[in-house]
C-alpha positions in Angstrom: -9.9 -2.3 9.1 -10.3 -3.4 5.8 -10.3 -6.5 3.9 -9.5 -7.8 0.3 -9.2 -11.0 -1.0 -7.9 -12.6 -4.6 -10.5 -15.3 -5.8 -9.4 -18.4 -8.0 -11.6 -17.7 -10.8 -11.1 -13.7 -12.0 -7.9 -13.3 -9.1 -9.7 -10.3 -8.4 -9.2 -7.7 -4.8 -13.4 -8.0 -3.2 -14.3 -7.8 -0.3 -14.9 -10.4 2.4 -15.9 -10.4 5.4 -13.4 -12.6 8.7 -9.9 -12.3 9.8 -8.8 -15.8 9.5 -5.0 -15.5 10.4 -5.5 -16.5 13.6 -3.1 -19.6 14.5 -5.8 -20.7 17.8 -7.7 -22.4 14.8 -4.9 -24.3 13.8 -1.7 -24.6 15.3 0.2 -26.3 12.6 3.5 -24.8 11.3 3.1 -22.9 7.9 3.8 -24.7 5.0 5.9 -22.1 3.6 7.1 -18.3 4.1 4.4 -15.5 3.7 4.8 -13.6 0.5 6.9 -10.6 0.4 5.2 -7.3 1.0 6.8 -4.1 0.1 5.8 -0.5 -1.3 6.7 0.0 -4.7 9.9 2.5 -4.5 8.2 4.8 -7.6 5.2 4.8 -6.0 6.1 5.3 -2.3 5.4 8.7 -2.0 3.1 11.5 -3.4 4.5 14.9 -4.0 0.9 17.2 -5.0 1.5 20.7 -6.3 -0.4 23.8 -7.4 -0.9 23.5 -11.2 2.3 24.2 -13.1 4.4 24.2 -9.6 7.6 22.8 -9.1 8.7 24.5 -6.3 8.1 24.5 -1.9 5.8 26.6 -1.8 3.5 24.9 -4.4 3.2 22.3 -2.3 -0.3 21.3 -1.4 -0.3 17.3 0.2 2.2 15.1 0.3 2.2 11.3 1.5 4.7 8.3 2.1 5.0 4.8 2.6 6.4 4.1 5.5 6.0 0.7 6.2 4.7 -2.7 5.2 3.8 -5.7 6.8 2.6 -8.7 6.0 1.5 -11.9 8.2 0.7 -15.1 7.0 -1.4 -18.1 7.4 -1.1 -21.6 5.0 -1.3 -25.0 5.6 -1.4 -28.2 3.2 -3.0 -27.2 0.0 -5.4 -24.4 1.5 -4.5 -20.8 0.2 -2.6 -18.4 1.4 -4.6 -15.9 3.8 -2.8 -13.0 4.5 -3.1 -9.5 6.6 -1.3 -6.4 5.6 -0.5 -3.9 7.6 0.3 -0.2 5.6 1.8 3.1 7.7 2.0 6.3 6.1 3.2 10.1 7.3 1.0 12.7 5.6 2.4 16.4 5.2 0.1 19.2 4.4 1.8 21.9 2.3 2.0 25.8 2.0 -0.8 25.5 -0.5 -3.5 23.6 1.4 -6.4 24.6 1.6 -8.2 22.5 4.2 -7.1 20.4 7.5 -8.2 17.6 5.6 -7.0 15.4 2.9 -8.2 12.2 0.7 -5.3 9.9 -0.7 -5.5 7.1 -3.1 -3.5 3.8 -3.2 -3.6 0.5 -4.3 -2.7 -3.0 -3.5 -1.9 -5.7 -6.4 -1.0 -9.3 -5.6 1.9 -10.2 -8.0 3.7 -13.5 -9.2 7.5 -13.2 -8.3 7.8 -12.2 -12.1 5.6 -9.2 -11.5 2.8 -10.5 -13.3 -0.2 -8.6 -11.6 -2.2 -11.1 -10.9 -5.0 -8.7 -8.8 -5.1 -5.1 -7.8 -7.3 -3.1 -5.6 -7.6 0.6 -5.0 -8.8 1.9 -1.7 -8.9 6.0 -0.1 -6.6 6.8 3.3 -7.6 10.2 5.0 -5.7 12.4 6.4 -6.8 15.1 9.5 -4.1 17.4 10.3 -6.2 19.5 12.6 -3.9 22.4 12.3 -1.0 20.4 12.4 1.1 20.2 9.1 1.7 16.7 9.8 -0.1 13.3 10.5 -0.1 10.0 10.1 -2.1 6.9 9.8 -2.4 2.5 9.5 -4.4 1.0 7.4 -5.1 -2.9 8.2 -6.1 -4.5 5.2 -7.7 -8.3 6.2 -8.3 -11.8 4.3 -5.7 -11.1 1.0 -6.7 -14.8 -0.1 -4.1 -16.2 -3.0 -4.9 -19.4 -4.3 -2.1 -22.1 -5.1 -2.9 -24.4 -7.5 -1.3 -27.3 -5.0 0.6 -27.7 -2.0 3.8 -27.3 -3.7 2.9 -23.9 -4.5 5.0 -21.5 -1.9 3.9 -18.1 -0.5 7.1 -17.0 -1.6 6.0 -17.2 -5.2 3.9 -14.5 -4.8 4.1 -10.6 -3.7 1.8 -8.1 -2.2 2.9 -4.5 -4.0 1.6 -1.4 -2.6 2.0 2.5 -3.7 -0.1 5.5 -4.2 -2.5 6.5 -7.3 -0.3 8.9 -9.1 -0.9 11.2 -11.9 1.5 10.9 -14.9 3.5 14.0 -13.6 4.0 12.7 -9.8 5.0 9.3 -11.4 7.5 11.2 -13.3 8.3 13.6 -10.0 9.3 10.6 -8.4 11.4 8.7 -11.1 13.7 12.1 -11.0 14.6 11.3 -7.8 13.3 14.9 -6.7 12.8 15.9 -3.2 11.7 18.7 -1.1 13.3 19.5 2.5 11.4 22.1 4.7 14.4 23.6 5.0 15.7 24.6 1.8 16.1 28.1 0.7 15.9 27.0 -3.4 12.5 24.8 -3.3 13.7 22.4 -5.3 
């Protein structure tokens, strides 16, 4: 498990160090919704190719999003205190060249305006152990956003996540290109 956190004065992602989410401390209703939590679409997935390839076969890691949760805890004007809960499916390609693979993402508390208000970067690691495929959750604990009062909603804020991509993945992705194992073309 891991944990982030925004602080008030430099809204930065650090490290801390208990999961406080848990309602048997305090059993009063929310004061608002949790923030929205969702992977950016452009940054969902990670294609990685042999230099210069564009097609199947150059294929050397991929990585999705698959899923994002987020649970919530905020009550009069304390801050939000959130837990976020990532899923990815990891493929390993015709070009790998171990069983083993190191992916980067990130994680950026945003105003509904997308104004990045902090972002973190973190390392998931994929062990296909001879399989081409495998998968993994990441539990990220204590995202802390402040609110400057108690009329300051969860729901003004978001928590973004998506993959560290090079300027040619990014680009990859925006094309709307895809590969399926079972096409004859590659492309």
């Amino acid at each position: 498990m891991r944990v982030i956190a925004v602080l008030a004065a430099g809204l930065m992602l650090a490290a801390c160090g208990s999961n406080p989410i848990s309602r048997a401390l305090d059993s009063r209703q929310n004061a608002g919704p949790c923030p929205p939590a969702a992977a950016l679409y452009d940054a969902s997935r990670i294609v990685e190719m042999t230099e210069g390839g564009t097609r199947f076969s150059d294929i050397t890691y991929t990585g999705e999003i698959t899923n994002v949760n987020v649970i919530c805890r905020y009550v009069e004007d304390q801050p939000v205190r959130a837990e976020l809960e990532i899923d990815f499916a990891f493929g390993k390609g015709p070009q790998a060249t171990s069983n083993s693979h190191q992916y980067q993402y990130w994680v950026a508390v945003t105003r509904r305006s997308s104004k990045v208000l902090a972002k973190e970067y973190f390392a998931v690691d994929a062990d296909f152990g001879g399989s081409t495929v495998d998968g993994s959750r990441e539990v990220l604990q204590d995202i802390i956003i402040p609110r400057a009062d108690d009329t300051i909603s969860g729901a003004n804020f978001e928590i973004v996540v998506g993959f560290q991509l090079t300027d040619e993945e990014l680009a990859f992705n925006r094309e709307g290109r895809r590969f399926r194992l079972d096409a004859a073309s590659g492309s």
